[in-house]
C-alpha positions in Angstrom: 99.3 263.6 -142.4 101.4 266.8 -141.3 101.1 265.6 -137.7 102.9 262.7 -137.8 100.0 260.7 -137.3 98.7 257.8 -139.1 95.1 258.4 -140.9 92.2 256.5 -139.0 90.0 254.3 -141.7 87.4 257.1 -141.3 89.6 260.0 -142.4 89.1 260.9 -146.6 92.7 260.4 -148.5 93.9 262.5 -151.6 94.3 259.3 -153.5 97.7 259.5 -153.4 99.8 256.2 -152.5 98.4 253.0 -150.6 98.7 249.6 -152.1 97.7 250.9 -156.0 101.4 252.5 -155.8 102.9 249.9 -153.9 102.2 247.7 -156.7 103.5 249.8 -159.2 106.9 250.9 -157.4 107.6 246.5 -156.6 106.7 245.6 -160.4 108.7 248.7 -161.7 111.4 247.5 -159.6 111.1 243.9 -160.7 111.3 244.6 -164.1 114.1 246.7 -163.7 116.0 244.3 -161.7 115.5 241.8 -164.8 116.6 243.7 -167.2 119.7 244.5 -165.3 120.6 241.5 -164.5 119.9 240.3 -168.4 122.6 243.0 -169.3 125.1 242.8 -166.7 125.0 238.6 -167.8 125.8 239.1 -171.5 127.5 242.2 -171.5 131.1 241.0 -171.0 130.1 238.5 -174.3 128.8 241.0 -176.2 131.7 243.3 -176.1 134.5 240.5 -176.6 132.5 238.7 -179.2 130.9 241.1 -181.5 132.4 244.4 -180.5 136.3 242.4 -180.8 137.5 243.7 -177.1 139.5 241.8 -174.8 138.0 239.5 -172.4 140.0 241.9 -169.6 138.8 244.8 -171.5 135.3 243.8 -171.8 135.6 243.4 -167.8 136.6 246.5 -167.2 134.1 248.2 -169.6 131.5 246.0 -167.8 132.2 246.9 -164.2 132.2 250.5 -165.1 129.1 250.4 -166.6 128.0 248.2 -163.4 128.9 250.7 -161.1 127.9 254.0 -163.0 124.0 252.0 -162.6 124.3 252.0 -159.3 125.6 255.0 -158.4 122.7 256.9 -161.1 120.1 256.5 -158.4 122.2 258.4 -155.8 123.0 261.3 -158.4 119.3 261.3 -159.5 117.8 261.9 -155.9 120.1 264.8 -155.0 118.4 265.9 -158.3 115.1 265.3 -157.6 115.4 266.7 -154.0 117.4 270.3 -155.4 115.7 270.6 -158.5 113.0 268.8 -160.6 111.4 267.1 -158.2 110.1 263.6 -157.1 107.3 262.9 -160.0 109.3 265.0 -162.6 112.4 262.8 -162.3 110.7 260.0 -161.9 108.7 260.9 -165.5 111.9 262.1 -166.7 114.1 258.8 -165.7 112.1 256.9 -167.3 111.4 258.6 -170.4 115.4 258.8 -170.2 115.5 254.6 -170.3 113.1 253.7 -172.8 115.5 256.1 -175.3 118.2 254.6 -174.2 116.6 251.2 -174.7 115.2 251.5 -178.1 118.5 253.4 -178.8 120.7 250.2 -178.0 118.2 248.2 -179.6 118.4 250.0 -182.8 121.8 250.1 -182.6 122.1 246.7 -181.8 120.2 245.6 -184.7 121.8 247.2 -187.6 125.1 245.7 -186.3 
């Protein structure tokens, strides 16, 4: 594919991407999207109810977190483009979230 043009039905693949991936990359996506949107909906409760913060401190600490999530992705493709690159930090990001999950789950339980 190094000439810019797209492969006929005819020519043999590598087995790399096609709808397989596709697949993957939208349910990835989904689930991640769900599992935001679960934390960024009880996070503000969570940290003025159990945690004892004030409701404007529990904002604050909520839209920081909001914003550090979505600017991650931007600081993890400069580093996947310099240095690791794209399937390393792709393993690597998501190793990097199931710790974190299980971490706060842990954590969340014994408190």
């Amino acid at each position: 594919m190094e000439s810019g043009r797209p492969l006929s039905p005819s020519e043999p693949r590598d087995g790399r991407g096609g709808w397989r991936a596709a697949l993957f990359i939208i349910v990835v996506g989904l689930f991640e999207r769900i599992g935001f949107t679960g934390v960024e909906g009880n996070l503000i409760t969570y940290l003025s109810g159990p945690l004892g913060m004030s409701t404007a401190a529990a904002a604050t600490g909520a839209n920081a977190w909001s914003g550090t999530v979505l600017v991650l992705p931007l600081v993890g493709a400069l580093a996947a483009d310099s240095r690791i690159g794209r399937y390393r930090a792709v393993l690597l990001a998501g190793v990097l979230y199931l710790l974190v999950s299980a971490t706060a789950t842990f954590v969340s339980s014994i408190l």
